[in-house]
C-alpha positions, 0 to 999 in steps of 0.5 A: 285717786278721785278728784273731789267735786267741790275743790276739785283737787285729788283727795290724797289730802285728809284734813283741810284747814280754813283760817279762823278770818275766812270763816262766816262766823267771823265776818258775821261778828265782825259785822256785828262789832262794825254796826255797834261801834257806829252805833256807839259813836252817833249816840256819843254824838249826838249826845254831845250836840244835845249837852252843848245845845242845851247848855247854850240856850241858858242864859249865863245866870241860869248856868251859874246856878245851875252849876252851884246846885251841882255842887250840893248833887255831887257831895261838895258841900261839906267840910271834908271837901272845903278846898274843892268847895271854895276852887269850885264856887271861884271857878263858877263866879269867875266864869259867870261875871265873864259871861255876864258882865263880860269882865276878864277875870278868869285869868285873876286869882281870887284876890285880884278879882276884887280890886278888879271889880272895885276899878269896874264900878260893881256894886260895893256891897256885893265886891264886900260879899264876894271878898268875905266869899272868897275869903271863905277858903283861908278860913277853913284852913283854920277852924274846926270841922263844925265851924268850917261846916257852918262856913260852908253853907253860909257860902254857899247860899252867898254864892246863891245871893249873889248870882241872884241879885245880878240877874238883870231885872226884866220890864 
């Protein structure tokens, strides 16, 4: 019997097995998913840090509008959609007089916002837009799709009036 040079064992073994885990390839592809997974989570986060930078610098007004255009991006502004339409612009109103007036409503429902914003002193007419806003949801309940469409966009460019016309006023 000869010794092999290499493993130095008897050569009375015909086929020797190495584990899949122990072979280079493996390791190598490991290697390569390890890289791509680090890869994949700086961009992740970095993505994220640039997303909440760039959403805090606007100012609260900005982010509202901002918001309400999405909604004509994301295909929310028609009749088929109205619940979520008006659930989405309430939101948005809501969290806009929070970050502007810094008013607590984004624990109110829709019909104690207004008698809050009466108690707070906001400008009548615009407590009567928001209240006919509001109100918007009931009514497309009710109407049909072509009266529910038209509400919509006359919602919709109120929602626009009425961040507009908050938007303070520079010197």
């Amino acid at each position: 019997m000869q010794i092999n040079e290499k493993t130095g064992l008897y050569e009375n073994y015909g086929v020797w097995h190495v584990p899949f885990w122990q072979t280079e390839s493996f390791l190598l592809g490991i290697k390569i998913v390890g890289a791509l997974f680090i890869v994949l989570v700086v961009t992740f986060l970095l993505r994220a840090y640039l997303c909440y930078r760039k959403k805090k610098q606007r100012a609260s007004w900005q982010q509202a509008l901002y918001d309400v255009q999405q909604l004509k991006v994301n295909h929310i502004v028609y009749s088929e959609k109205g619940k979520e339409f008006y659930g989405a612009v309430s939101d948005i109103l809501k969290i806009y007089f929070f970050k502007r007036f810094d008013y607590d409503v984004l624990g109110k429902t829709d019909t104690e916002i207004i008698p809050f914003l009466e108690e707070n002193n906001f400008d009548s007419h615009l407590v009567a837009e928001i209240k006919e806003l509001l109100q918007g949801g009931v009514f497309i309940k009710f109407a049909n799709v072509q009266a529910a469409q038209e509400r919509i966009n006359k919602d919709y460019d109120r929602v626009v009036s009425i961040i507009t016309l908050t938007i303070p006023k520079t010197k």
